[in-house]
C-alpha positions as CSV (number, residue, x, y, z in Angstrom):
1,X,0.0,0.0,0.0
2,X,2.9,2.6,0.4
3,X,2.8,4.4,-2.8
4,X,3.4,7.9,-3.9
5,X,0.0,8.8,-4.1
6,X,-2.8,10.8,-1.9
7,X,-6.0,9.1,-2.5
8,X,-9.1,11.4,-2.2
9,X,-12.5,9.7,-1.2
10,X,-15.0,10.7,-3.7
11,X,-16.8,9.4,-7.4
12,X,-18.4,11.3,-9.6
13,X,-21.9,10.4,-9.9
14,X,-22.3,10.7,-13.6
15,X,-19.0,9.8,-14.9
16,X,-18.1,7.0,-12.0
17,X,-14.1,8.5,-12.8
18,X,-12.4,9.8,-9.0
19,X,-13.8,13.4,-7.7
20,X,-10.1,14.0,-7.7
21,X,-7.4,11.9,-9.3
22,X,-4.9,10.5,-6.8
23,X,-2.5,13.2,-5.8
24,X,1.6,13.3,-6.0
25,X,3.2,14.3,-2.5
26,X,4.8,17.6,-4.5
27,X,1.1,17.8,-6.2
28,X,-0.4,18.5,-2.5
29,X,2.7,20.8,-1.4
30,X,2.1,22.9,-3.8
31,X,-1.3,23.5,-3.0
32,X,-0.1,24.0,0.6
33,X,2.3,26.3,-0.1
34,X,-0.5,28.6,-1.9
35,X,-2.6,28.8,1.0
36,X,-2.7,32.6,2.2
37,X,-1.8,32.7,6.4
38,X,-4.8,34.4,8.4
39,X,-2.9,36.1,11.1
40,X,-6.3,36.5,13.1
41,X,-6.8,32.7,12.6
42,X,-3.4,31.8,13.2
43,X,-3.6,33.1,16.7
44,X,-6.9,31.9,17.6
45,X,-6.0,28.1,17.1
46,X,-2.8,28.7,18.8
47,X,-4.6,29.8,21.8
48,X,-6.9,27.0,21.8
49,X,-4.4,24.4,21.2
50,X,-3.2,25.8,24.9
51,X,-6.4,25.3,26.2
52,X,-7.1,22.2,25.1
53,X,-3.7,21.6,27.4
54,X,-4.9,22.6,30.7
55,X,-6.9,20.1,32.8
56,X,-10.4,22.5,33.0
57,X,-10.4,22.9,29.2
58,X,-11.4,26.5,30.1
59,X,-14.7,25.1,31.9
60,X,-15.1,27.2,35.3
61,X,-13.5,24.6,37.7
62,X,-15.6,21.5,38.7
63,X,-17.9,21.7,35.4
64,X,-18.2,18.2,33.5
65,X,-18.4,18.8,29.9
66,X,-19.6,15.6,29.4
67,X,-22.3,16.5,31.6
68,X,-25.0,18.4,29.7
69,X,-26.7,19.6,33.0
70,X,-23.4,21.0,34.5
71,X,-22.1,22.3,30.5
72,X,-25.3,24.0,29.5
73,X,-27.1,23.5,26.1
74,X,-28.4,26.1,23.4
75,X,-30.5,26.2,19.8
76,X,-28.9,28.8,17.9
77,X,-31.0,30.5,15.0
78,X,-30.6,33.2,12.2
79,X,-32.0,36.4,13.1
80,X,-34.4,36.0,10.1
81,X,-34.9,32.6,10.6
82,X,-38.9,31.4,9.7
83,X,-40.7,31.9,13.3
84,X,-42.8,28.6,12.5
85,X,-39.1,26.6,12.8
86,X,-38.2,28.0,16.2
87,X,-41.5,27.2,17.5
88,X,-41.3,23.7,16.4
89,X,-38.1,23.5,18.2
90,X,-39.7,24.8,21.3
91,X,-40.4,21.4,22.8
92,X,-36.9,21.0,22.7
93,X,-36.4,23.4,24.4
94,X,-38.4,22.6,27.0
95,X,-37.2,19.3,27.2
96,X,-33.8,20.2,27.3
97,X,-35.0,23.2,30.3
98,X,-36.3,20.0,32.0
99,X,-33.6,17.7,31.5
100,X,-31.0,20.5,32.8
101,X,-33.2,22.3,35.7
102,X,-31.1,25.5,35.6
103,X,-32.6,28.1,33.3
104,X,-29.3,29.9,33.2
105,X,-27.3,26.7,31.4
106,X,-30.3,27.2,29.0
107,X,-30.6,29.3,25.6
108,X,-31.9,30.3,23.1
109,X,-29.2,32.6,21.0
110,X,-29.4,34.6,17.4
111,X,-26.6,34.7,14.7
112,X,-26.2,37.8,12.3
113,X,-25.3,37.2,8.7
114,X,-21.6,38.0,8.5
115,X,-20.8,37.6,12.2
116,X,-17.3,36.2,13.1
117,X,-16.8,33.9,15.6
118,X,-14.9,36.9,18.0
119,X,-17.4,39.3,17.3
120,X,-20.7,36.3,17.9
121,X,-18.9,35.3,21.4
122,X,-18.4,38.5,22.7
123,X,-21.7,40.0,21.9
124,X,-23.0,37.2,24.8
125,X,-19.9,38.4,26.8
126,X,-17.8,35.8,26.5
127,X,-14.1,34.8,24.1
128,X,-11.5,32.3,22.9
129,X,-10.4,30.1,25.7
130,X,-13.6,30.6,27.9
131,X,-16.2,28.6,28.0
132,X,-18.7,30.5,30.3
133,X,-22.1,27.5,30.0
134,X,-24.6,30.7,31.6
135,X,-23.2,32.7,28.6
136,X,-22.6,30.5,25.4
137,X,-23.1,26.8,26.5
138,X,-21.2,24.3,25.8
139,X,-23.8,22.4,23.3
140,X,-24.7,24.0,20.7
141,X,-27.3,23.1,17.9
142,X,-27.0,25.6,14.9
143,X,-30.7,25.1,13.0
144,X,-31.4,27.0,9.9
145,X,-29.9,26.8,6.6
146,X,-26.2,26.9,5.8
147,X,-26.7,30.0,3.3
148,X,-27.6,31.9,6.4
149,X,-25.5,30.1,9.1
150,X,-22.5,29.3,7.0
151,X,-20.6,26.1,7.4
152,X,-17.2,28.1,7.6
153,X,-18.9,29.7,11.1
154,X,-20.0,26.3,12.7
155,X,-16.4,24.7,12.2
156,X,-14.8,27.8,13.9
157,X,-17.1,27.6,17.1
158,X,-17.0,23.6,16.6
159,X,-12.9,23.9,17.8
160,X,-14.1,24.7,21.5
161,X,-17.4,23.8,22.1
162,X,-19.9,20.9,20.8
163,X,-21.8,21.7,17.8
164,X,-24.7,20.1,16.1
165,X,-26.4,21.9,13.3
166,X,-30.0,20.4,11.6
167,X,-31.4,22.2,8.4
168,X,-34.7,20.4,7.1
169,X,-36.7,21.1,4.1
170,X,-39.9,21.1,6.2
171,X,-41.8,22.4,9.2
172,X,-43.2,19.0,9.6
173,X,-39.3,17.8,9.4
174,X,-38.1,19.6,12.2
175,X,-41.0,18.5,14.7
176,X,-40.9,15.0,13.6
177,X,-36.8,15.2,14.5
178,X,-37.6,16.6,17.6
179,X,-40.7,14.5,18.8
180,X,-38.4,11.2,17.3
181,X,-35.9,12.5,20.0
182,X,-37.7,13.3,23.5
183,X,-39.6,9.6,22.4
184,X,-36.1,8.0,22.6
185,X,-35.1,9.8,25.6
186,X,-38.2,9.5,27.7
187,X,-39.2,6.1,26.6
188,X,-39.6,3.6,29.3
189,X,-37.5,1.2,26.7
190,X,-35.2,1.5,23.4
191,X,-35.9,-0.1,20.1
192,X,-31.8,-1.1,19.8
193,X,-29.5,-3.7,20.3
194,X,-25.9,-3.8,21.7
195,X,-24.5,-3.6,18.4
196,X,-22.4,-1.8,16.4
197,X,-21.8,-2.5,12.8
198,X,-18.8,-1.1,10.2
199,X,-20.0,-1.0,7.2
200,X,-16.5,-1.3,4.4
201,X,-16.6,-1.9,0.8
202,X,-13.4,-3.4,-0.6
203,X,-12.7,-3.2,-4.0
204,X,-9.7,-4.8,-6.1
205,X,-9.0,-1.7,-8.7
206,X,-9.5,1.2,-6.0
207,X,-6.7,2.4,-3.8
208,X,-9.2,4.4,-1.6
209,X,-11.4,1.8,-0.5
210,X,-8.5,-0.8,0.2
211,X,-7.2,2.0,2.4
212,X,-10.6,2.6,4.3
213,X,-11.1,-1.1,4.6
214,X,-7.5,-2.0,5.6
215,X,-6.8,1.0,7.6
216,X,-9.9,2.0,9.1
217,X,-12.6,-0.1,9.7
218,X,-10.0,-3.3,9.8
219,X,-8.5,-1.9,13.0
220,X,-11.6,-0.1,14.2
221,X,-13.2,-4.0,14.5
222,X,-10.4,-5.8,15.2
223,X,-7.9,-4.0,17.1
224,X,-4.8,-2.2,16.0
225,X,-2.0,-4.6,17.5
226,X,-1.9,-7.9,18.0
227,X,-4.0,-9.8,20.8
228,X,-6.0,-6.0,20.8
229,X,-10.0,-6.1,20.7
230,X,-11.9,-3.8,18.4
231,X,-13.4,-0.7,19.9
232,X,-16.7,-1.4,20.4
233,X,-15.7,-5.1,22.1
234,X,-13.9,-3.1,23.9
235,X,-16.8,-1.2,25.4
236,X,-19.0,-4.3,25.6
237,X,-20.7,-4.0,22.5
238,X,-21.3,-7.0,19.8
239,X,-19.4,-6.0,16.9
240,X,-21.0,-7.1,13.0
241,X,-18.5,-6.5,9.8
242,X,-20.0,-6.0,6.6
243,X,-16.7,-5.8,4.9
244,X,-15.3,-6.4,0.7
245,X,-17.6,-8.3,-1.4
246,X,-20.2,-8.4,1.7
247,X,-20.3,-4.8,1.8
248,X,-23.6,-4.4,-0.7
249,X,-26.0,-1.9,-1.2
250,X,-28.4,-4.9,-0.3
251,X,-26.6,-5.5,3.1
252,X,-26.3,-2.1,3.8
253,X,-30.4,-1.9,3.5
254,X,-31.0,-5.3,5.5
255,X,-28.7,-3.5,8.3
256,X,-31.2,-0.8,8.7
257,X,-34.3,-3.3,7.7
258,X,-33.3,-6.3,10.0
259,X,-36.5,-8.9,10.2
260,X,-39.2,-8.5,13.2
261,X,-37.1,-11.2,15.5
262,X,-34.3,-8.8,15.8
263,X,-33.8,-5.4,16.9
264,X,-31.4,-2.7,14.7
265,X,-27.8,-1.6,16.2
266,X,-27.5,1.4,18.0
267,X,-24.3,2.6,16.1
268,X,-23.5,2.0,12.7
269,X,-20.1,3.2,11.0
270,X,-20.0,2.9,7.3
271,X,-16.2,3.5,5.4
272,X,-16.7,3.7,1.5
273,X,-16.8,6.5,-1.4
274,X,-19.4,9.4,-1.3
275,X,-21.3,10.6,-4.8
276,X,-20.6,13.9,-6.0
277,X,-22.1,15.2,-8.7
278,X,-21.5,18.5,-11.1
279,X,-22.5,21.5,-9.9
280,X,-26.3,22.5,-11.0
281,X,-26.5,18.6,-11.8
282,X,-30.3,17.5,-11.0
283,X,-29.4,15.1,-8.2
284,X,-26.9,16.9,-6.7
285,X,-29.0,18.2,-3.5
286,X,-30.5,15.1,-2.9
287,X,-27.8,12.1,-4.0
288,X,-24.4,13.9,-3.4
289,X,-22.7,12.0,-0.2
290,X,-24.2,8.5,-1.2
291,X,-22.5,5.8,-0.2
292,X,-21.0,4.2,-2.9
293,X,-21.3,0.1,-2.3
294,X,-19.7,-2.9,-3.4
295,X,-22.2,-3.2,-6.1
296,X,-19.7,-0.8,-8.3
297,X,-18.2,-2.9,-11.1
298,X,-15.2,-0.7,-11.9
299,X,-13.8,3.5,-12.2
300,X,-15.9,4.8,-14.8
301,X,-19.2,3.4,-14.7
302,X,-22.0,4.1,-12.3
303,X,-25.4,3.6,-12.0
304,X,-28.2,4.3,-9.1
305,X,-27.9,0.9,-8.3
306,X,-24.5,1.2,-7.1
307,X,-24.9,3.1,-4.4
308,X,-27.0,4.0,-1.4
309,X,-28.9,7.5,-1.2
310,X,-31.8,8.8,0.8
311,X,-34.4,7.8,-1.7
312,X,-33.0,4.1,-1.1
313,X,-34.2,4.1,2.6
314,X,-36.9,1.9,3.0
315,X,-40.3,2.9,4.6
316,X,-39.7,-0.7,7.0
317,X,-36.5,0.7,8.3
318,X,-35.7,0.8,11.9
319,X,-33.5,3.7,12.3
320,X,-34.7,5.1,15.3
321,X,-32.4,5.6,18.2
322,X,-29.4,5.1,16.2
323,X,-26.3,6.9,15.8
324,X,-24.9,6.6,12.5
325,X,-20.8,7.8,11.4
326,X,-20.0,8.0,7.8
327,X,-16.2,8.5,6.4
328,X,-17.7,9.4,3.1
329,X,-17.0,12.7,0.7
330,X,-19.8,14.9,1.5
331,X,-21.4,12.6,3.5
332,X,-22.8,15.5,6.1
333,X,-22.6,18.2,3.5
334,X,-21.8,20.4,0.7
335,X,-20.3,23.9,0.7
336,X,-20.6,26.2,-2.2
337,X,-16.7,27.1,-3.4
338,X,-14.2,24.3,-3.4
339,X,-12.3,24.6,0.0
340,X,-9.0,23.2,-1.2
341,X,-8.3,22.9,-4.5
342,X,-8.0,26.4,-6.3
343,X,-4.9,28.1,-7.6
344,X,-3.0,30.6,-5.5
345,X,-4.8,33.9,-5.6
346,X,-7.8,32.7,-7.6
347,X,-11.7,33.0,-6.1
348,X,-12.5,29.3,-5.5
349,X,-14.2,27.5,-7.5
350,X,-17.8,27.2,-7.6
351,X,-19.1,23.3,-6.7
352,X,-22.8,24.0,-5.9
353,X,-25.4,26.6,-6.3
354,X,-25.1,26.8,-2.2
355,X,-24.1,25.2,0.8
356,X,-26.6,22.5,1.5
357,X,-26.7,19.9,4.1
358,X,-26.7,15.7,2.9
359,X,-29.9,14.2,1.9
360,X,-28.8,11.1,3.2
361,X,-28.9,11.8,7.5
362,X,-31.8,14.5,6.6
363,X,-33.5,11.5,5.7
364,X,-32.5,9.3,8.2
365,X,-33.2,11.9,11.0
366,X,-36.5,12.2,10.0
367,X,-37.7,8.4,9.1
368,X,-41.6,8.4,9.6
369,X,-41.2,5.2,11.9
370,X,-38.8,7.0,14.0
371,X,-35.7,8.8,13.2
372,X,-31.9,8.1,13.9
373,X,-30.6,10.6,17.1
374,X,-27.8,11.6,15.0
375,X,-25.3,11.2,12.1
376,X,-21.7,12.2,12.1
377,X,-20.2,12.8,8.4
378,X,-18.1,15.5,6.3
379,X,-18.4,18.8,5.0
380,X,-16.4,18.9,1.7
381,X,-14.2,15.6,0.8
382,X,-13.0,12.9,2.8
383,X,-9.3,12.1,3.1
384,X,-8.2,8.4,2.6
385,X,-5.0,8.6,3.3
386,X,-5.6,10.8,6.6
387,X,-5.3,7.7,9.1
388,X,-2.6,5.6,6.8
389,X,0.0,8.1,5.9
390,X,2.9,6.3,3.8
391,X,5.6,4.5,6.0
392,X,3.0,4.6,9.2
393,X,0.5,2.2,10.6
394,X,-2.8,3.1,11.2
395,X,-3.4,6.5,13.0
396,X,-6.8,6.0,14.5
397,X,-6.9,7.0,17.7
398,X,-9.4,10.1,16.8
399,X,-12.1,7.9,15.6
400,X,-11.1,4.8,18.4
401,X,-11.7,7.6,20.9
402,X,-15.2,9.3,19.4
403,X,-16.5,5.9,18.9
404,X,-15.5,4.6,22.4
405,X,-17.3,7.9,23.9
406,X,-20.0,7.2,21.8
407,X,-20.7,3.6,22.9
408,X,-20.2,4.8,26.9
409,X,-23.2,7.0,26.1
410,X,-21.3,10.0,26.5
411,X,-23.1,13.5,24.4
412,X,-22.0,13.2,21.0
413,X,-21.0,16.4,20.6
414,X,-18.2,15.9,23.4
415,X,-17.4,12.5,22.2
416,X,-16.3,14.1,18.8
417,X,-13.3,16.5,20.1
418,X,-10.6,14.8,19.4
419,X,-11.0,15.4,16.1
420,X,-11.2,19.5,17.0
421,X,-8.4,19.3,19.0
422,X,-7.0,17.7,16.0
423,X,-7.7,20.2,13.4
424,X,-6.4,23.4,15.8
425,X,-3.1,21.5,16.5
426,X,-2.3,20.4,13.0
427,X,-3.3,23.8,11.7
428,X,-1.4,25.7,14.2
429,X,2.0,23.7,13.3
430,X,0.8,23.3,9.4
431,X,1.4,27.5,9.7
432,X,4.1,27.5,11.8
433,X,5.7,25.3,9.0
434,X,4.7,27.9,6.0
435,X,6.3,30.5,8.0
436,X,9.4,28.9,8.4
437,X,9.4,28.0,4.5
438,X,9.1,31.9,4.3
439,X,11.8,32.4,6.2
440,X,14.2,29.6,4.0
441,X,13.8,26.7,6.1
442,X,13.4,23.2,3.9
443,X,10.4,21.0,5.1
444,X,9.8,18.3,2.7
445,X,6.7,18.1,0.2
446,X,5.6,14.9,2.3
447,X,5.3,16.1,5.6
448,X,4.0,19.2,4.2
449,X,1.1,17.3,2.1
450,X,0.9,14.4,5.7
451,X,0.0,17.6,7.9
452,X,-2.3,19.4,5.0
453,X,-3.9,16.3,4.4
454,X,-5.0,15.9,8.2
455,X,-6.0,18.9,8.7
456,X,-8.3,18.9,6.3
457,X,-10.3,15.4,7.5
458,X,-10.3,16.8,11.0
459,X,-11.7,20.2,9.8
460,X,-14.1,18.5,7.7
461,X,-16.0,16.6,10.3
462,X,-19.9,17.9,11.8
463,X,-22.8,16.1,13.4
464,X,-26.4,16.7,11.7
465,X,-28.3,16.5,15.1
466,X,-28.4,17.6,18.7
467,X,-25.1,17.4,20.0
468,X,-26.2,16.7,23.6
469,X,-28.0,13.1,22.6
470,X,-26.3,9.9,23.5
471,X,-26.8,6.2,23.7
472,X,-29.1,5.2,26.7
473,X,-26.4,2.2,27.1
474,X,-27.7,1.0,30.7
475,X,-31.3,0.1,28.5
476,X,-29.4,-1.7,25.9
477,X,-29.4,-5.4,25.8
């Protein structure tokens, strides 16, 4: 598998050819190189990286942040945002006023188009480095739609606190998420088994598949060394691998469709391509992030039939109460301009007619028999090489870690920050290392491209759902 290649996660759904043809290491340090330094950015991550450093994680001392009731919770809308949305988020509000008991942990907070993160914080009197839970709480769900609440936004506040965002094409959307939620919290039982499930296609002529299978999901099941257990084994969870030639479109639907003897997992993590499609194409907004399958037959074809999208979803399935965590391009969402790959002091390029959030987990959030709690994917493409970087064994410990957190029922929001602690850390020394190339110091185009390359997967990274819902693991059997 060590090669000279970057492999990108990604088909194009009307060519079947790679998003983005594998990358050369000088390829990717080139781009790197071009990147303009944000001084104001620069500092911000550097600040946090400290943070993240000290034992209270700028909590006021003897506040749990994985404790929703000690680390406050918040819904965060647009200014203009349609009133008849906020009042079908009202009941979760309540709920979440009920569930905490102190109205001052408790918000409801308003973003203005064009806001910063600086200026947003300190307009409720807080900053960088502080998180303040009767101020700005520590879980956050952003609801509205990314042209008014831009992605760029929810990643910056996403680096210190625990951010969920939901944007739904109905009313009727948002209330069935939010009934579909209290039902699951305040049931006397759960509709999910023990289980978790990886979910890996494998094929023979694709570089970034072998990687995700081999890499990821391989080590995620069965343990990184020798004599290890996979992660959720190691949390007392059943583990099922739907892996290589297994890994169907067919299986993938029976996983959320199992028969009326059995109940559905509570976690399923699926490793595989995501569809993108031309910008303006017909089925971009509601089949870009499908998982591509097993069923593909080679690069250049594709049909419908090849892989799974939100029109797939059967009206049987049992989705609800499940979390759901997909390493797929786009597989959460779709920005508007191309985040990486634009030339040096050119506007980047256009890749939709605007930001838009995954059909897929809109669809599964929503499921008329019950919805899933949550799904974890990416905004913008998905890195392959990110966890396997050439010469070095699987780097996992990011997902090992938000999985683990996951299946000990901790918030999901909180079980995700690794992978923000990630992203400030790498992009504070990925500038440190542009500055000292501006200064004559040699780094080489591979550990240049290595830290680039990580960066971007841990950036990329957002939960469509309440951040403050977790797995009621003591009710599991």
């Amino acid at each position: 598998m060590d090669d000279d290649n970057l492999y990108i996660n990604g088909v194009n759904g009307v060519t079947g050819e790679y998003l983005v043809p594998p990358l050369g290491y000088s390829q990717a340090a080139a781009i790197v190189k071009g990147e303009p330094l944000d001084p104001l950015l620069i500092e911000y991550l550097d600040k946090i990286t400290e943070v993240f450093e000290r034992p209270d994680l700028g909590f006021p001392l003897g506040v749990d942040p994985s404790d929703v009731n000690q680390a406050g919770w918040a819904v965060v809308f647009h200014v203009d945002e349609d009133e008849a949305v906020q009042k079908a988020l009202e009941p979760l509000v309540e709920h979440r006023r009920q569930q905490i008991g102190d109205e001052s942990k408790i918000k409801v907070l308003k973003y203005r188009t064009g806001e910063s993160r600086a200026k947003w914080l300190a307009r409720y009197g807080t900053s960088a480095g502080t998180v303040d839970p009767t101020k700005v709480p520590y879980y956050l769900l952003f609801v509205g739609n990314p042209t008014l609440i831009p992605f760029s936004f929810i990643h910056l506040v996403d680096v210190e606190y625990a951010v969920g965002c939901l944007h739904f094409d109905t009313v009727l959307d948002y209330a069935r998420y939010v009934a579909s939620l209290i039902e699951y919290e305040t049931g006397q039982s759960v509709p999910n088994s023990r289980e978790a499930v990886f979910f890996a296609p494998r094929h023979s002529f694709d570089k970034a598949t072998q990687l995700s299978a081999d890499f990821l999901v391989n080590p995620l099941t069965d343990g990184v060394l020798p004599g290890q257990t996979g992660v959720a084994e190691r949390w007392h969870f059943q583990t099922r691998k739907i892996w290589g030639e297994d890994a169907t479109k067919g299986a993938l639907i029976e996983t959320l469709t199992p028969d009326s003897s059995k109940k559905p997992p509570a976690f399923l993590f699926t490793a595989s391509h995501g569809m993108a499609f031309p910008n303006g194409d017909p089925d971009q907004i509601q089949k870009q992030g499908a998982l591509l399958c097993q069923d593909w037959p080679g690069i250049g074809s594709i049909d419908k039939k090849h892989y799974f999208s939100a029109e797939d979803i059967p009206a049987s399935s049992r989705v609800h109460g499940m979390i759901t965590f997909h390493f797929a391009c786009y597989g959460a969402g779709t920005p508007s301009n191309d985040r990486f790959f634009h030339k040096p002091g050119e506007s980047p390029p256009s890749i939709a007619p605007y930001p838009f959030i995954a059909a897929l987990p809109k669809a599964l959030l929503t499921h008329p028999q019950g919805g899933a709690l949550a799904c974890i994917g990416h905004v913008e493409r998905a890195w392959g090489c990110s966890f396997k970087i050439r010469k070095v064994g699987p780097q996992i410990l990011p997902f090992e870690n938000a999985i683990g957190r996951i299946l000990l029922g901790e918030p999901i929001g909180h079980a995700m920050k690794d992978f923000n602690e990630r992203y400030a850390s790498l992009s504070a020394t990925l500038s440190s290392k542009l500055e000292e190339i501006g200064f004559g110091e040699e780094i080489s185009d591979e550990d240049l491209a290595a830290d680039w390359i990580e960066r971007n997967d841990a950036e990329g990274y957002i939960i469509i759902g309440d951040p403050a819902v977790r797995l009621r693991i003591n009710s599991l059997e």
